[in-house]
C-alpha positions in Angstrom: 20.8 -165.7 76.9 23.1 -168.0 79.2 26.3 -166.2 77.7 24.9 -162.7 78.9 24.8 -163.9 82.5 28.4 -165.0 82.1 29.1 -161.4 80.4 27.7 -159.7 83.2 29.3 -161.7 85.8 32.3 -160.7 84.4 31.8 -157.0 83.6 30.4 -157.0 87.9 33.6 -159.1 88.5 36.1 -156.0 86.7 34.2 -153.3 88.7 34.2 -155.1 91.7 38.1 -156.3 91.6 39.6 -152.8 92.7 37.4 -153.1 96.1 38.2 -156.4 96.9 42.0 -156.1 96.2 41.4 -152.8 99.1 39.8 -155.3 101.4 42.9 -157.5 101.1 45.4 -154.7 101.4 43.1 -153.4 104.5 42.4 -156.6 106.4 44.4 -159.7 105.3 43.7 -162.8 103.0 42.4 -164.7 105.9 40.1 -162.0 106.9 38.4 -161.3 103.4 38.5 -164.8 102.2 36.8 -166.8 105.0 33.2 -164.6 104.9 33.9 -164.7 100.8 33.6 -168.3 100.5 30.4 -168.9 103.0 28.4 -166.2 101.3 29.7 -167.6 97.7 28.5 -171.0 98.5 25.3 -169.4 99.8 24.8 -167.5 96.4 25.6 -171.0 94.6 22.9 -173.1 96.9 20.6 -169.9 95.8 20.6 -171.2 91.7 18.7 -173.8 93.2 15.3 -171.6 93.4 15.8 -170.2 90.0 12.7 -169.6 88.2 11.9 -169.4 84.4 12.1 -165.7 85.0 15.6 -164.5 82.5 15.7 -161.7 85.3 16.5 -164.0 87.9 19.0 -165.8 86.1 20.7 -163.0 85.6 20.2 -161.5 89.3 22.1 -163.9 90.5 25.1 -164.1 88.2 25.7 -160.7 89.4 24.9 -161.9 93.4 27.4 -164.5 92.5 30.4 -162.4 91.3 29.3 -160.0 94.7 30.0 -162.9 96.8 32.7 -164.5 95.3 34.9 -161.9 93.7 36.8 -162.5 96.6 37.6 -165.9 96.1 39.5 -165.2 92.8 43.0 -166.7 92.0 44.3 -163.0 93.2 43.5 -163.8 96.6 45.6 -166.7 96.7 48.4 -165.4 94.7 48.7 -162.9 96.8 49.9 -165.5 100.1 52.0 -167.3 97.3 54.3 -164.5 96.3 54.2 -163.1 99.9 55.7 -166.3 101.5 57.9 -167.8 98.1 61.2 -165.6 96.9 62.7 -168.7 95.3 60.7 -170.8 93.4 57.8 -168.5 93.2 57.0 -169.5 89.9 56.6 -173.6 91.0 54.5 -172.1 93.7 51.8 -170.3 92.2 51.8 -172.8 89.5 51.2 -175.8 92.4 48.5 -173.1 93.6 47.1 -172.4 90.8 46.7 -175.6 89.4 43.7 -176.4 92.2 41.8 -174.3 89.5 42.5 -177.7 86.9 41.4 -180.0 90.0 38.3 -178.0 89.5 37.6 -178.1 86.2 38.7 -182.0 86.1 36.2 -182.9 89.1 33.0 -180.8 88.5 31.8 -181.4 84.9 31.6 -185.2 85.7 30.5 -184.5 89.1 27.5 -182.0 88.0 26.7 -184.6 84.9 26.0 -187.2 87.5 24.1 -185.1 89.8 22.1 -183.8 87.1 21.4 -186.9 85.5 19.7 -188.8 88.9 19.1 -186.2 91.0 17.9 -182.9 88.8 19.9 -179.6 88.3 18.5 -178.2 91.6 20.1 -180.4 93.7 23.1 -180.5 91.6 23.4 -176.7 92.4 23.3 -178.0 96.2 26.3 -180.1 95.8 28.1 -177.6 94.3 27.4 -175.1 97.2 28.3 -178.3 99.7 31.6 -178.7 97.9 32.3 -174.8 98.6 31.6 -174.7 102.4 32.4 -177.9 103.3 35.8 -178.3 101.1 37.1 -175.0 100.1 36.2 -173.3 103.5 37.9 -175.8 106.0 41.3 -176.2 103.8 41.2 -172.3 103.7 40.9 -172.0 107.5 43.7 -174.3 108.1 46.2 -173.4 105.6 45.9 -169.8 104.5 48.1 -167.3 106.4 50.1 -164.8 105.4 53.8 -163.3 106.5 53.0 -160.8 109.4 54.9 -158.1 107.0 51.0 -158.4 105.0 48.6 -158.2 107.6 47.0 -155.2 109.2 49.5 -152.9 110.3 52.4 -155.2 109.3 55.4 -153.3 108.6 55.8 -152.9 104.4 59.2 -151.1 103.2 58.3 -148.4 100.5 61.7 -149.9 98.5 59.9 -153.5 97.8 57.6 -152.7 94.9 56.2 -149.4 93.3 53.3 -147.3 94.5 49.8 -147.7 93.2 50.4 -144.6 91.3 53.6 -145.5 89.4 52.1 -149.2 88.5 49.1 -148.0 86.7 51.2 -145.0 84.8 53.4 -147.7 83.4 53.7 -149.5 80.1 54.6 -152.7 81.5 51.0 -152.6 83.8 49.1 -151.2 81.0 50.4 -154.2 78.3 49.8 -157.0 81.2 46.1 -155.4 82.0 45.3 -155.7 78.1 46.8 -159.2 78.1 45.0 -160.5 81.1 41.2 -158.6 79.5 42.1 -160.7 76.3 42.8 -164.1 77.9 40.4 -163.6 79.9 37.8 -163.7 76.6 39.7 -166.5 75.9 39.4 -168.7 78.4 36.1 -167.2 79.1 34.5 -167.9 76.1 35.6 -171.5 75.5 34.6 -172.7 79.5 31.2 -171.2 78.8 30.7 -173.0 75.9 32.6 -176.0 75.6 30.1 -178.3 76.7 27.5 -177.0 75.1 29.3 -176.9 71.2 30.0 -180.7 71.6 26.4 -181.7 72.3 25.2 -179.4 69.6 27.6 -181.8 67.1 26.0 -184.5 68.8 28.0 -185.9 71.7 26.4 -187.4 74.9 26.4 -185.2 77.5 28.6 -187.2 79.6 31.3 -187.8 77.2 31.1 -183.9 77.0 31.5 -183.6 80.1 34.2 -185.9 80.5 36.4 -183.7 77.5 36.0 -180.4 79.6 37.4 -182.7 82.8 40.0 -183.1 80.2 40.7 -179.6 80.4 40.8 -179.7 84.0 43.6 -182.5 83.8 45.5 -180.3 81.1 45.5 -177.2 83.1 47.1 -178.7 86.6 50.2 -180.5 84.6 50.3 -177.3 82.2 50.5 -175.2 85.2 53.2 -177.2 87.5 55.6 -177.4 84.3 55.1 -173.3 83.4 55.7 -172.7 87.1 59.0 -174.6 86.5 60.1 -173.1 83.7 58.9 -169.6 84.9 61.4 -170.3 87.6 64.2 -170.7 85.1 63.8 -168.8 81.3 62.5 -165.2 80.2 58.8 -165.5 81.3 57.0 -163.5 78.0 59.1 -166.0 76.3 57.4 -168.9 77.9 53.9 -167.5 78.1 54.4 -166.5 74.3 55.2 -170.2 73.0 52.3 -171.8 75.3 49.5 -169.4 74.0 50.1 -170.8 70.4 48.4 -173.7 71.8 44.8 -172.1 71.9 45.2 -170.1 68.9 45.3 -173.9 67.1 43.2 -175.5 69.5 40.6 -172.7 68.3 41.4 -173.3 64.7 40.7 -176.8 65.3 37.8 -176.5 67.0 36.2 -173.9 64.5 36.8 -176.7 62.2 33.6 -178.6 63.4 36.0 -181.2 64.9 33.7 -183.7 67.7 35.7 -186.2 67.8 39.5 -187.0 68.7 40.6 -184.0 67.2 38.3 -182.0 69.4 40.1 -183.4 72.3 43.4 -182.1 71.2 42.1 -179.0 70.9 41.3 -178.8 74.3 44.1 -179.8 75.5 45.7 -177.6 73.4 43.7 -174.8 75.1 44.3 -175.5 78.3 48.1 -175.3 77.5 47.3 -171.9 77.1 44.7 -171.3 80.1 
């Protein structure tokens, strides 16, 4: 039942995607962004009133990937390559890895919240950390190159129309890749947590292995964004994706222990 929501988060997330990269072409990262996080944290502070009702839970899943389907990585990525010619590929990778700081903070942080304080109140700290972290460091620091922003001067020899992209192997093979990972990555977040405890690991120390993740993903993504910079990037995705493809294996295994750590690490080599 909890998995569905995630499913249809996701499936409201791939129909919603097209509109919100049109908001960004049409108004700007700042523009889009800023509203996106205060109604995302609003939607968030909303799980707090959840009922028993399956409905509900579902409801607002899909009022979740509404609000927030802005706030994805392509938001951000978008500034990144905008501003970065050389060294893009250190760049996103230093952005991107604010998704591992994430994932290393909030398990703990939502373990400890939930423990003394109840799950309500832990969905209120998560909603805090959204409008009262993410939305002042976006307000300060995002901008983009005036060449972006409404009405900014874009010359039709820098990239290929809309039309061309989608008509081309090369976008059809990365949208197929990216729909795969995505099940990937998807799958094991949803369930990390809960496949330890059901081989009987406290819920902390759980929580504490999918920090680990976290903690993988921002040094896996600095030294890819290095090495992006520098070798054939299929080659380097291609050699780290074997790492979830064992850390899978592993975990299939029944591992709980030590070797379960490895495998997540070994996941979020891949990630």
């Amino acid at each position: 039942d909890m998995s569905l929501a995630r499913t249809l988060m996701s499936i409201a997330i791939i129909l919603l995607s097209p509109l919100a990269g049109t908001l960004l072409d049409r108004y700007g990262v700042r523009r889009v962004l800023i509203p996106s996080i205060v109604f995302f944290g609003i939607a968030i502070a909303g799980l707090s009133l959840m009922t028993g009702s399956l409905v509900h839970y579902y409801a607002m899943y899909l009022l979740m990937a509404l609000a927030g389907v802005c706030t994805t990585p392509a938001s951000y990525s978008r500034v990144v390559v905008a501003w970065f010619d050389a060294h893009r590929g250190l760049a996103l990778g230093m952005a991107l890895a604010g998704i591992g700081v994430g994932t290393a903070v909030i398990p703990p942080f939502v373990q400890l919240l939930t423990a003394n304080l109840g799950w309500r109140l832990a969905f209120l700290g998560i909603a805090a950390l959204v409008i009262l972290v993410s939305l002042p460091a976006v307000a300060a620091w995002i901008s983009e190159p005036a060449k972006l922003l409404p009405g900014g001067a874009v010359r039709e020899e820098e990239g290929f129309s809309f039309r061309e992209s989608i008509a081309s192997r090369q976008f059809l093979f990365i949208a197929i890749s990216f729909l795969l990972l995505g099940i990937m990555s998807g799958g094991i977040l949803a369930h990390l947590v809960p496949l330890l405890t059901d081989r009987g690991v406290e819920p902390a120390v759980a929580a504490s292995v999918a920090s680990l993740l976290g903690v993988t993903l921002i040094g896996a993504r600095l030294l890819t964004g290095y090495l992006l910079d520098r070798y054939y990037a299929p080659v380097v995705v291609a050699i780290f994706l074997s790492g979830p493809v064992i850390g899978v294996l592993i975990l299939m295994s029944g591992a709980a222990g030590a070797p379960a750590i490895l495998a997540v690490v070994l996941v979020g080599l891949g990630i």
